[in-house]
N, C-alpha and C positions, 0 to 999 in steps of 0.2 A: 365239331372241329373245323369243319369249312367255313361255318360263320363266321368264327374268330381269328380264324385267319383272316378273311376279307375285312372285318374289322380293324384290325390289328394295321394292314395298308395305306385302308384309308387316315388313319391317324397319320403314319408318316409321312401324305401325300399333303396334308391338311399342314402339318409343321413344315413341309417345303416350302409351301408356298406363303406362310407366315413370315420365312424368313428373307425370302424375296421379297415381300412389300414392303418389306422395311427399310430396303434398299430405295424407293420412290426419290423423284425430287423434291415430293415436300417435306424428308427427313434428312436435307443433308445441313448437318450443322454448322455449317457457317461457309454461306455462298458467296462471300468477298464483299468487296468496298467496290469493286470493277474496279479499282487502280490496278499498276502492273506489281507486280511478284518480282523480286528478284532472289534467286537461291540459289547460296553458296559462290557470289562470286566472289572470286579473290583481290584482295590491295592488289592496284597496280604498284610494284614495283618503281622507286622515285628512280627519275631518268639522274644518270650520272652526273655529274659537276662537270662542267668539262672542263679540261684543261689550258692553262691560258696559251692565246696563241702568240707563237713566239714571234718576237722583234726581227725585222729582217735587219740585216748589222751593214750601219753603213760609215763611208770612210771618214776617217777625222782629218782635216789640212794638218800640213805637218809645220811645226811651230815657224821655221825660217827658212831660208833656202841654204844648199849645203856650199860649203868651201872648195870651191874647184879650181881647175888653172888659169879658167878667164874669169871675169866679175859677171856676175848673173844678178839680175835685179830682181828683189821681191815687189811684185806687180798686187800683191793683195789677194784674195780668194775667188774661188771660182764653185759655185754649186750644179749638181745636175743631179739624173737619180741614182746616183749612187753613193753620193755623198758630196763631202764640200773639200778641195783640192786648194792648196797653197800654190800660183801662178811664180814660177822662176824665168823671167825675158830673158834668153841667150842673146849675146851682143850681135852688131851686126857682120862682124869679124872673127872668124876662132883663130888666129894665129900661133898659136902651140900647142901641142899635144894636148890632149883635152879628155877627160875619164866623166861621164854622166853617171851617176851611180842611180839603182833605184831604190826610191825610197818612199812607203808609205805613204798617201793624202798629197802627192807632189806633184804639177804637171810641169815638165821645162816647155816654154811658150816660144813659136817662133814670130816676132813681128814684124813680118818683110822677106826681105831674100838673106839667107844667113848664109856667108861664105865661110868655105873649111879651105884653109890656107891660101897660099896665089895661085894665079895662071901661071904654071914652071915651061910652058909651050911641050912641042912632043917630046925636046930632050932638056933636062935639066943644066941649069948653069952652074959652072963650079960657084960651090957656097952656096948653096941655096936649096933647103931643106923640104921636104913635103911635112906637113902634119896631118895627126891621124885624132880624128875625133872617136872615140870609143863609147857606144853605149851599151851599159850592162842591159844583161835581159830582164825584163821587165819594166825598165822605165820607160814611160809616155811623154811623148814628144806631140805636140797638135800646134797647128797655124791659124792664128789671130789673117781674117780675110784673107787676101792670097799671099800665101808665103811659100816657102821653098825652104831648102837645104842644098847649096851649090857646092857639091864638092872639087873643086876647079882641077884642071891635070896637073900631072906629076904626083898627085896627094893618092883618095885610097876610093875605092866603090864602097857604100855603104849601101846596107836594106834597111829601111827604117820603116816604124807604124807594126803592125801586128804580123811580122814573124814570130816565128816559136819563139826564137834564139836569137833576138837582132845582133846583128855585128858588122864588123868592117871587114873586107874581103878584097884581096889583091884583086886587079883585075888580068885576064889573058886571053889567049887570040880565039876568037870564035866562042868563048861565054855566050850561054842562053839566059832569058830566064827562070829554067828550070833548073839549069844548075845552078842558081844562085838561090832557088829555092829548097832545093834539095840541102845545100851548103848551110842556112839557117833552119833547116829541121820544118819548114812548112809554115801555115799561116796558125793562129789560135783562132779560136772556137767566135773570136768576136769579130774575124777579118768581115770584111766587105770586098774577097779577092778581083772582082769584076768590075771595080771602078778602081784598081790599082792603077798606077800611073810612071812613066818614065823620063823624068828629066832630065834632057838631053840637055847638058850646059856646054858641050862642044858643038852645038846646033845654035847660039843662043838664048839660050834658056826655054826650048822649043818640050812641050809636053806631048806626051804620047801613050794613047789607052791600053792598058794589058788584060788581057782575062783570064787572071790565075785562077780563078774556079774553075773555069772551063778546063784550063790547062791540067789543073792537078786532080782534078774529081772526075773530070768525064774523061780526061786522053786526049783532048782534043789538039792535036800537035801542030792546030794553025795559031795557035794562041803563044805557042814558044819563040819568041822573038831574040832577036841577036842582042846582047848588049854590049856598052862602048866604054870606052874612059872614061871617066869622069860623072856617070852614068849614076843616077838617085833612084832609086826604086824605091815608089811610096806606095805604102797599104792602107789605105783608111781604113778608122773602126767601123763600125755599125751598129754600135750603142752608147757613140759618146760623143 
């Protein structure tokens, strides 16, 4: 019985290790090309179309200049990047009441010095009427080299260039520039408030620098100056 036992062992011990040599490197069935392998990788995914990118939308001129109370001349187009503007030359005279409307692709042009009514001196003479140039909000007004907007006395203070709200504004004793800013609801988003300017046409047409940025963003209250009669407050743009 002990024999066959020990017999019996060594068989198992013998088919162990049978079955380990079978395992060797010189029975592995197929030892590659040595190229690389790749397994299971997946299609990339096609990158999306993309979408077209959209047209930034720019201004069309508008076909002719409008019909107002003085004759405005069509001066032909004007392009910049924003689009292409239809040029309207205000005279060198507004003598009557006078409504600018805005309107679409349009710039009114100033070429030169453009008076709004007469010199009426500090008191007005019987008959003799002031006029009131009106511009609606949004319409752009810009000067061909140096021009102006002379509103002469007895007539009206206007703020002209990129206030909110441009409008014409009675004048009275001791106006600032801040209340006439406050009066048109501020500058837009496109002002250049810091090279604004004031035309003093009771000085002789004497300019003078304001700094409405200063003024209305930081508080700085040396920047609030007194305004007068006859007095133009220009805002230039800063992108046109």
């Amino acid at each position: 019985m002990i024999i066959k036992s020990h017999f019996s062992k060594i068989l198992l011990a013998g088919c162990a290790t049978a079955a380990l040599s079978a395992c060797g490197a010189d029975d592995v069935a197929s030892p590659g090309s040595g190229g690389s392998i790749t397994i299971n990788n997946p299609t990339p995914a096609p990158s999306p179309t993309p979408s077209p990118t959209p047209t930034p939308s720019t201004v069309t001129a508008a076909a002719d200049c409008p019909t107002v109370e003085v004759a405005l001349t069509n001066s032909g187009t004007i392009t910049g990047p924003t689009g292409t503007y239809r040029v309207c030359t205000l005279p060198a005279k507004i003598d009557t009441d006078t409504t600018l409307p805005q309107i679409d692709g349009l710039l009114y042009e100033l070429a030169g010095r453009v008076d709004v009514g007469d010199d009426l001196g500090a008191t007005a003479t019987a008959g003799e009427a002031s006029v009131t140039l009106t511009i609606r909000p949004g319409a752009i007004l810009y000067g061909k080299a140096v021009s102006w907007l002379a509103v002469n006395r007895g007539n009206k203070l206007m703020a002209v260039g990129e206030a909110a709200k441009p409008m014409i504004l009675p004048y009275r004793q001791k106006m600032t520039a801040l209340d006439v800013m406050i009066a048109v609801g501020g500058m837009t988003e496109f002002a250049d408030g810091n090279k604004a300017s004031i035309l003093r046409t009771g000085e002789g047409n004497k300019q003078y620098s304001v700094r409405l940025s200063d003024l209305l963003k930081r508080g700085d209250v040396s920047a609030n100056v007194e305004m007068r009669p006859g007095d133009v407050l220009i805002i230039p743009q800063s992108w046109f």
